[in-house]
C-alpha positions in Angstrom: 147.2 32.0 21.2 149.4 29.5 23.1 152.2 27.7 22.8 154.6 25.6 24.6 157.4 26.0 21.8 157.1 29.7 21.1 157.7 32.8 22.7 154.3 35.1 22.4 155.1 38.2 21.9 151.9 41.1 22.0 152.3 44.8 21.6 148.3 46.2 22.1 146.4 44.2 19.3 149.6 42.5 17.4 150.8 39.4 18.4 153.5 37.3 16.6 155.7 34.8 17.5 159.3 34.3 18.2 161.9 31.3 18.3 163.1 31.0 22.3 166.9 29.4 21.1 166.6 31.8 18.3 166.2 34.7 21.0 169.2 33.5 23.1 171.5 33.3 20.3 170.5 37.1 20.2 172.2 37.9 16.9 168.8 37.9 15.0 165.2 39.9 15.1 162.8 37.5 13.9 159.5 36.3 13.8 156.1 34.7 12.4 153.0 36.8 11.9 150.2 35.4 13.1 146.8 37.2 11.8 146.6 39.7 14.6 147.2 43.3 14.7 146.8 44.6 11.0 144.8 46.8 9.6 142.9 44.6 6.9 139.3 43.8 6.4 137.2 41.1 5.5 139.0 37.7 4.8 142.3 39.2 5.1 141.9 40.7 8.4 144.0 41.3 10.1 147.6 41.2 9.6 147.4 40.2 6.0 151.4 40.4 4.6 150.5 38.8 0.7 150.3 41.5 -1.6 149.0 38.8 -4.2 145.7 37.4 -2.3 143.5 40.7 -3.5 143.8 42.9 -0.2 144.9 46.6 -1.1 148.8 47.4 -1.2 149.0 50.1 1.3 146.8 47.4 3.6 149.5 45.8 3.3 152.4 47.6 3.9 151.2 48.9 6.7 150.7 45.6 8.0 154.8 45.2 7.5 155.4 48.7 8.9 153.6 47.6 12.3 154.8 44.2 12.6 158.0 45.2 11.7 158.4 48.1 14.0 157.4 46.1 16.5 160.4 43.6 16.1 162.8 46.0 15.1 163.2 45.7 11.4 163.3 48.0 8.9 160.0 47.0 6.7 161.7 49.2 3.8 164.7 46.9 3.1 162.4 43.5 3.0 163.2 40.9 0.6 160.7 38.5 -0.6 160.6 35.1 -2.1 158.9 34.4 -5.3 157.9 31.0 -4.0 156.6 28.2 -6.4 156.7 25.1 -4.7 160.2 24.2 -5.7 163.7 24.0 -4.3 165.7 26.6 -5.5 167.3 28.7 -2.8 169.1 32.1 -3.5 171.9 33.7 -1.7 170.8 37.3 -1.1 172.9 40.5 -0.2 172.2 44.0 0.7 171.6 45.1 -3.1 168.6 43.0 -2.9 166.9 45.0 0.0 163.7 46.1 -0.8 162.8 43.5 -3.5 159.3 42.6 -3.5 158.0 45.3 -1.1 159.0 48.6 -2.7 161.3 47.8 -5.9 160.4 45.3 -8.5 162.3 42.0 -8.0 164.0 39.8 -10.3 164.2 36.9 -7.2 162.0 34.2 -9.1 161.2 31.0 -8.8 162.7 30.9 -5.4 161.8 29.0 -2.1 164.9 29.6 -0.2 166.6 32.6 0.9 169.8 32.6 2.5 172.3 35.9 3.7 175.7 36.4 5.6 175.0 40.2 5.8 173.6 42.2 9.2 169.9 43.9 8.2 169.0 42.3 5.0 165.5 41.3 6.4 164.3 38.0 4.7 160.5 37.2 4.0 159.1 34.1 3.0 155.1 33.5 3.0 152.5 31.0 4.7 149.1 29.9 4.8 149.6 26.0 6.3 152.8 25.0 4.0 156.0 24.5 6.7 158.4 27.4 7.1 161.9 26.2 8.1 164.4 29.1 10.1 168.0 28.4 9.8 170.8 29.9 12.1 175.0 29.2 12.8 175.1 31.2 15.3 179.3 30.9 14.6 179.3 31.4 10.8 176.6 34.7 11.7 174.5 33.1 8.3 170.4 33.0 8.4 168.1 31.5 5.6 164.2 31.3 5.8 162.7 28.2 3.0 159.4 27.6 2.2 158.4 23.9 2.2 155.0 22.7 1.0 154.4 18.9 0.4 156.2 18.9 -2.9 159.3 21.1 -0.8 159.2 18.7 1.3 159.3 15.9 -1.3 162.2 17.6 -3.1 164.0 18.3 0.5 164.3 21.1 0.6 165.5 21.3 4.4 168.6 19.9 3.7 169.5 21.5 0.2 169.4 24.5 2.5 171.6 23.1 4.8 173.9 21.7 1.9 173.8 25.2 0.3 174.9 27.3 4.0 177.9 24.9 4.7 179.2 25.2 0.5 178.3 28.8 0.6 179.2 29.8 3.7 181.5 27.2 5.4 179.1 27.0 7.6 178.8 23.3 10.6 176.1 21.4 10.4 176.6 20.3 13.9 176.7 24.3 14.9 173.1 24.9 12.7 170.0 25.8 14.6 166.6 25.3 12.9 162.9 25.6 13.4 160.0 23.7 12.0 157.4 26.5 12.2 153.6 26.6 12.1 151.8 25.2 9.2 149.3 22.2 9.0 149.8 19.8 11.3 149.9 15.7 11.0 145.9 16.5 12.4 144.9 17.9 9.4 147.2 17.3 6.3 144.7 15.0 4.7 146.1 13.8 0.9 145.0 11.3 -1.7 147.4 8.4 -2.7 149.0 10.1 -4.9 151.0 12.7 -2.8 151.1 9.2 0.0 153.5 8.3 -2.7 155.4 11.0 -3.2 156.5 10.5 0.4 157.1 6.7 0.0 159.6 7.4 -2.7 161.9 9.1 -0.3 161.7 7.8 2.7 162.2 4.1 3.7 159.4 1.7 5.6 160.3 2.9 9.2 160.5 6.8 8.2 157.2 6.2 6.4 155.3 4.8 9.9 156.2 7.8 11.8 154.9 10.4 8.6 152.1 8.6 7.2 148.5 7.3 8.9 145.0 6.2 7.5 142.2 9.1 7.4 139.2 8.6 6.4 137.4 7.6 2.9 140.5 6.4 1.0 142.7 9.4 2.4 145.6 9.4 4.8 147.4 12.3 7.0 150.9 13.3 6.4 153.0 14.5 9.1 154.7 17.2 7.6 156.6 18.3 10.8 157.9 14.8 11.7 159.3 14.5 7.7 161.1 17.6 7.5 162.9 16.9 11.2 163.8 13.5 9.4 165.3 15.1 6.6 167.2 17.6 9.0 168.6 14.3 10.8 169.5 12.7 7.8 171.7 15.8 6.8 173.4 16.0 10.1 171.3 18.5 12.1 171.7 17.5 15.8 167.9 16.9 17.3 168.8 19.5 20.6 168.8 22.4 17.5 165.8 21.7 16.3 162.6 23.4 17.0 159.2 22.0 15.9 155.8 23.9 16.3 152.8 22.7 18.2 150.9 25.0 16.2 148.9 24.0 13.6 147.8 26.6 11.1 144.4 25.1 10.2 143.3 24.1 14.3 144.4 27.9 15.0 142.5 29.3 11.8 141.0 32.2 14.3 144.9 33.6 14.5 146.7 32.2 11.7 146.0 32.3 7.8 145.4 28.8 6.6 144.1 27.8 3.1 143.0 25.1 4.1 141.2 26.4 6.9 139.3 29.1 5.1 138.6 27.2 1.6 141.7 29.5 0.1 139.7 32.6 0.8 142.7 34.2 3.1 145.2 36.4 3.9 149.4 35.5 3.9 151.3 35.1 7.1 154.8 35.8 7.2 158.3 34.4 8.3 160.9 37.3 9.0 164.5 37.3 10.2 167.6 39.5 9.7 170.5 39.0 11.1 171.5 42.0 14.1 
Protein backbone atom coordinates (compact mmCIF):
# COMPACT_ATOMS: atom_id res chain seq x y z
CA UNK A 1 0.00 0.00 0.00
CA UNK A 2 1.26 3.38 -1.25
CA UNK A 3 0.41 6.59 -1.40
CA UNK A 4 1.52 9.97 -2.17
CA UNK A 5 -1.51 11.74 -0.26
CA UNK A 6 -1.60 9.61 2.87
CA UNK A 7 0.34 8.88 5.73
CA UNK A 8 0.80 4.84 6.04
CA UNK A 9 0.66 4.01 9.23
CA UNK A 10 1.47 -0.13 10.16
CA UNK A 11 1.64 -1.56 13.60
CA UNK A 12 2.73 -5.66 12.83
CA UNK A 13 -0.06 -6.84 10.34
CA UNK A 14 -2.55 -3.55 10.55
CA UNK A 15 -2.17 -0.89 8.35
CA UNK A 16 -4.52 2.10 8.02
CA UNK A 17 -4.28 5.40 6.81
CA UNK A 18 -4.07 8.77 8.08
CA UNK A 19 -4.68 12.50 6.74
CA UNK A 20 -0.97 14.33 6.82
CA UNK A 21 -2.85 18.23 7.36
CA UNK A 22 -5.16 16.31 9.50
CA UNK A 23 -2.09 15.09 11.68
CA UNK A 24 -0.55 18.63 11.94
CA UNK A 25 -3.60 20.23 13.06
CA UNK A 26 -3.01 17.55 15.90
CA UNK A 27 -6.43 18.04 17.59
CA UNK A 28 -7.80 14.77 16.07
CA UNK A 29 -7.07 10.70 16.11
CA UNK A 30 -8.25 9.61 12.86
CA UNK A 31 -8.17 7.28 10.22
CA UNK A 32 -9.30 4.81 7.26
CA UNK A 33 -9.15 1.09 7.65
CA UNK A 34 -7.79 -0.44 4.99
CA UNK A 35 -8.47 -4.48 4.93
CA UNK A 36 -5.34 -5.33 6.85
CA UNK A 37 -4.79 -6.50 10.24
CA UNK A 38 -8.19 -8.14 11.41
CA UNK A 39 -8.96 -11.10 12.48
CA UNK A 40 -11.74 -12.20 9.81
CA UNK A 41 -11.93 -14.98 7.35
CA UNK A 42 -12.91 -15.68 4.02
CA UNK A 43 -14.28 -12.63 2.03
CA UNK A 44 -14.20 -10.42 4.90
CA UNK A 45 -10.68 -10.98 5.83
CA UNK A 46 -9.15 -9.13 7.25
CA UNK A 47 -10.15 -6.09 8.92
CA UNK A 48 -13.81 -6.39 8.16
CA UNK A 49 -15.59 -3.31 10.44
CA UNK A 50 -19.56 -3.94 8.86
CA UNK A 51 -21.38 -5.80 11.23
CA UNK A 52 -24.19 -6.16 8.42
CA UNK A 53 -22.09 -7.96 5.51
CA UNK A 54 -22.57 -11.60 7.35
CA UNK A 55 -19.10 -11.86 9.14
CA UNK A 56 -19.55 -12.80 13.02
CA UNK A 57 -19.98 -9.89 15.63
CA UNK A 58 -17.20 -10.45 17.91
CA UNK A 59 -15.10 -10.71 14.30
CA UNK A 60 -15.87 -7.71 14.28
CA UNK A 61 -15.40 -5.96 17.26
CA UNK A 62 -12.33 -7.05 17.57
CA UNK A 63 -11.43 -5.78 14.38
CA UNK A 64 -12.55 -2.06 16.10
CA UNK A 65 -10.68 -2.97 19.36
CA UNK A 66 -7.34 -3.42 17.22
CA UNK A 67 -7.62 -0.73 14.88
CA UNK A 68 -8.74 1.37 17.36
CA UNK A 69 -6.17 0.77 19.94
CA UNK A 70 -3.82 1.31 17.53
CA UNK A 71 -4.93 5.04 16.87
CA UNK A 72 -5.88 5.83 20.17
CA UNK A 73 -9.64 5.63 20.37
CA UNK A 74 -11.74 4.18 22.59
CA UNK A 75 -13.62 1.45 20.28
CA UNK A 76 -16.39 1.38 23.19
CA UNK A 77 -17.76 4.90 22.67
CA UNK A 78 -18.12 4.53 18.61
CA UNK A 79 -20.93 5.99 16.94
CA UNK A 80 -22.13 4.77 13.67
CA UNK A 81 -24.06 6.02 10.77
CA UNK A 82 -27.07 4.27 9.54
CA UNK A 83 -26.14 5.28 5.99
CA UNK A 84 -28.73 5.08 3.10
CA UNK A 85 -27.56 6.96 0.35
CA UNK A 86 -29.08 10.20 1.33
CA UNK A 87 -28.18 13.55 2.71
CA UNK A 88 -29.25 13.81 6.09
CA UNK A 89 -26.48 14.73 8.52
CA UNK A 90 -26.86 14.51 12.38
CA UNK A 91 -25.27 16.48 14.98
CA UNK A 92 -23.96 13.91 17.60
CA UNK A 93 -22.91 14.39 21.37
CA UNK A 94 -21.48 12.33 23.98
CA UNK A 95 -24.91 10.62 24.86
CA UNK A 96 -24.65 9.05 21.53
CA UNK A 97 -21.38 7.16 22.29
CA UNK A 98 -21.57 3.73 21.75
CA UNK A 99 -24.57 3.76 19.22
CA UNK A 100 -24.25 1.10 16.77
CA UNK A 101 -21.31 -0.89 18.29
CA UNK A 102 -22.58 -1.80 21.73
CA UNK A 103 -26.07 0.01 22.37
CA UNK A 104 -28.85 -0.11 19.94
CA UNK A 105 -29.05 3.18 17.93
CA UNK A 106 -31.85 5.29 17.03
CA UNK A 107 -29.30 7.38 14.36
CA UNK A 108 -31.21 6.42 11.08
CA UNK A 109 -31.28 7.31 7.94
CA UNK A 110 -28.11 9.28 8.33
CA UNK A 111 -25.10 9.88 6.03
CA UNK A 112 -23.46 12.67 7.95
CA UNK A 113 -22.21 12.91 11.34
CA UNK A 114 -21.04 15.93 12.82
CA UNK A 115 -19.70 16.77 16.86
CA UNK A 116 -18.15 19.78 18.72
CA UNK A 117 -17.35 17.37 21.71
CA UNK A 118 -13.48 15.89 22.54
CA UNK A 119 -13.85 11.62 22.30
CA UNK A 120 -17.10 11.12 20.69
CA UNK A 121 -15.41 8.82 18.01
CA UNK A 122 -17.47 9.04 14.62
CA UNK A 123 -17.72 6.01 12.12
CA UNK A 124 -18.99 6.10 8.81
CA UNK A 125 -18.61 2.89 6.35
CA UNK A 126 -17.00 2.13 2.75
CA UNK A 127 -16.65 -0.30 0.18
CA UNK A 128 -15.74 2.33 -3.10
CA UNK A 129 -18.56 5.09 -2.27
CA UNK A 130 -16.39 8.59 -1.25
CA UNK A 131 -15.81 9.35 2.40
CA UNK A 132 -15.42 13.10 3.01
CA UNK A 133 -13.34 14.29 6.65
CA UNK A 134 -14.15 17.60 7.78
CA UNK A 135 -12.08 19.77 10.27
CA UNK A 136 -12.01 23.82 11.68
CA UNK A 137 -9.28 23.41 13.33
CA UNK A 138 -10.46 27.06 15.15
CA UNK A 139 -14.21 26.20 15.84
CA UNK A 140 -12.47 22.47 17.30
CA UNK A 141 -15.80 20.75 15.08
CA UNK A 142 -15.25 17.30 13.08
CA UNK A 143 -17.87 15.55 10.82
CA UNK A 144 -17.28 12.27 8.68
CA UNK A 145 -20.27 11.97 5.39
CA UNK A 146 -20.72 9.32 3.39
CA UNK A 147 -21.18 10.21 -0.35
CA UNK A 148 -22.11 7.60 -2.99
CA UNK A 149 -23.10 8.77 -6.49
CA UNK A 150 -26.63 9.75 -5.42
CA UNK A 151 -24.60 11.69 -2.16
CA UNK A 152 -22.82 13.16 -4.47
CA UNK A 153 -25.86 14.08 -6.65
CA UNK A 154 -27.67 15.51 -3.65
CA UNK A 155 -24.28 17.33 -2.42
CA UNK A 156 -23.83 16.33 0.22
CA UNK A 157 -20.17 17.94 0.76
CA UNK A 158 -21.48 21.13 1.03
CA UNK A 159 -24.83 20.53 3.12
CA UNK A 160 -22.08 19.45 5.59
CA UNK A 161 -20.33 22.38 5.24
CA UNK A 162 -23.63 24.52 5.32
CA UNK A 163 -24.66 22.52 8.42
CA UNK A 164 -20.91 23.15 10.59
CA UNK A 165 -20.87 26.97 9.95
CA UNK A 166 -25.12 27.20 11.01
CA UNK A 167 -24.46 24.76 13.75
CA UNK A 168 -21.35 25.62 14.85
CA UNK A 169 -20.36 29.10 13.64
CA UNK A 170 -17.88 27.58 12.10
CA UNK A 171 -15.48 29.51 8.61
CA UNK A 172 -15.57 28.08 5.60
CA UNK A 173 -12.32 29.63 4.67
CA UNK A 174 -10.84 27.96 8.12
CA UNK A 175 -12.42 24.24 7.00
CA UNK A 176 -10.07 21.41 6.17
CA UNK A 177 -11.46 18.46 4.16
CA UNK A 178 -10.48 15.19 2.55
CA UNK A 179 -11.73 13.30 -0.35
CA UNK A 180 -10.88 9.82 0.83
CA UNK A 181 -10.44 6.47 -0.97
CA UNK A 182 -13.26 5.10 -2.87
CA UNK A 183 -13.63 4.26 -6.72
CA UNK A 184 -11.71 6.26 -8.77
CA UNK A 185 -12.60 8.21 -12.23
CA UNK A 186 -10.63 4.65 -13.62
CA UNK A 187 -13.28 2.56 -12.63
CA UNK A 188 -16.69 4.30 -11.85
CA UNK A 189 -18.28 2.93 -14.94
CA UNK A 190 -22.34 4.11 -15.02
CA UNK A 191 -25.17 3.85 -17.56
CA UNK A 192 -26.84 7.18 -18.92
CA UNK A 193 -28.93 7.37 -16.50
CA UNK A 194 -26.72 8.20 -13.38
CA UNK A 195 -24.53 10.39 -16.54
CA UNK A 196 -27.58 12.49 -15.97
CA UNK A 197 -27.90 12.75 -12.64
CA UNK A 198 -24.62 14.55 -12.85
CA UNK A 199 -25.56 16.80 -15.77
CA UNK A 200 -28.46 18.15 -13.83
CA UNK A 201 -26.08 19.75 -11.32
CA UNK A 202 -23.32 20.71 -12.80
CA UNK A 203 -22.96 23.06 -15.81
CA UNK A 204 -21.10 22.10 -19.35
CA UNK A 205 -17.44 22.96 -18.13
CA UNK A 206 -17.95 21.12 -14.59
CA UNK A 207 -19.36 18.27 -16.60
CA UNK A 208 -15.92 17.81 -18.96
CA UNK A 209 -13.70 17.56 -16.09
CA UNK A 210 -16.33 14.65 -14.23
CA UNK A 211 -17.67 12.83 -17.09
CA UNK A 212 -15.72 10.59 -20.08
CA UNK A 213 -16.84 7.88 -22.63
CA UNK A 214 -16.15 4.06 -21.43
CA UNK A 215 -16.88 1.52 -23.38
CA UNK A 216 -20.23 -0.13 -24.78
CA UNK A 217 -22.59 2.76 -24.21
CA UNK A 218 -21.07 3.45 -20.67
CA UNK A 219 -19.12 6.40 -19.38
CA UNK A 220 -16.73 6.99 -16.15
CA UNK A 221 -17.62 9.40 -13.50
CA UNK A 222 -15.07 11.17 -11.61
CA UNK A 223 -16.40 11.10 -8.34
CA UNK A 224 -13.24 12.79 -6.62
CA UNK A 225 -12.99 15.64 -9.10
CA UNK A 226 -17.21 16.37 -8.40
CA UNK A 227 -17.16 16.39 -4.84
CA UNK A 228 -13.87 18.92 -4.83
CA UNK A 229 -16.22 21.00 -7.20
CA UNK A 230 -18.87 21.02 -4.91
CA UNK A 231 -16.39 21.93 -1.97
CA UNK A 232 -15.29 25.04 -4.30
CA UNK A 233 -18.60 26.02 -5.04
CA UNK A 234 -19.35 26.23 -1.19
CA UNK A 235 -16.29 28.21 -0.38
CA UNK A 236 -13.75 25.62 0.59
CA UNK A 237 -10.28 27.07 -0.29
CA UNK A 238 -8.42 24.36 -2.77
CA UNK A 239 -4.92 24.41 -0.33
CA UNK A 240 -7.57 22.47 2.45
CA UNK A 241 -8.53 20.02 0.48
CA UNK A 242 -7.16 16.60 0.27
CA UNK A 243 -8.01 14.15 -2.49
CA UNK A 244 -6.95 10.38 -2.54
CA UNK A 245 -4.97 8.70 -5.20
CA UNK A 246 -6.32 5.59 -3.99
CA UNK A 247 -8.81 3.86 -5.62
CA UNK A 248 -10.71 1.31 -3.77
CA UNK A 249 -11.40 -1.07 -6.69
CA UNK A 250 -7.39 -0.83 -8.31
CA UNK A 251 -6.37 -1.56 -4.53
CA UNK A 252 -9.07 -4.44 -4.07
CA UNK A 253 -6.02 -6.64 -2.42
CA UNK A 254 -6.09 -3.99 0.71
CA UNK A 255 -9.28 -2.19 0.54
CA UNK A 256 -12.95 -3.48 0.52
CA UNK A 257 -14.60 -2.59 -2.72
CA UNK A 258 -17.99 -3.88 -3.97
CA UNK A 259 -17.22 -3.41 -6.98
CA UNK A 260 -14.09 -5.09 -6.90
CA UNK A 261 -15.28 -8.26 -5.38
CA UNK A 262 -18.90 -8.64 -7.11
CA UNK A 263 -20.38 -7.29 -3.46
CA UNK A 264 -19.02 -10.30 -1.83
CA UNK A 265 -16.93 -8.16 0.89
CA UNK A 266 -16.13 -6.82 3.99
CA UNK A 267 -16.76 -2.81 5.20
CA UNK A 268 -13.93 -0.43 5.64
CA UNK A 269 -14.12 2.33 7.93
CA UNK A 270 -13.64 6.17 8.28
CA UNK A 271 -12.92 7.21 12.07
CA UNK A 272 -12.12 10.53 13.79
CA UNK A 273 -12.70 12.04 17.29
CA UNK A 274 -11.76 15.02 18.10
CA UNK A 275 -8.51 15.00 21.09
Amino acid sequence: MNSEVFKVNRADDLVYLTIPAFDNARITNHCFSTRLGGVSDGIFKSMNLGFNRGDLDENVRKNFEILCSSVGINYKDLVFSNQVHRDVIKVISSKDKGKGIFKESDIEGVDGLITNESKVPLVTFFADCVPLYFLDPIKKVIALTHAGWRGTVLKIAAKTINKMVSEFNCDVKDILVCIGPSIGPCCFEVDIEVVNEFRKIFDEDSQKKIISDGIKNKYLIDLWTANKLILLDVGIKTENITITDICTKCSKDEMFSHRGSNGKRGSLAAIMELK
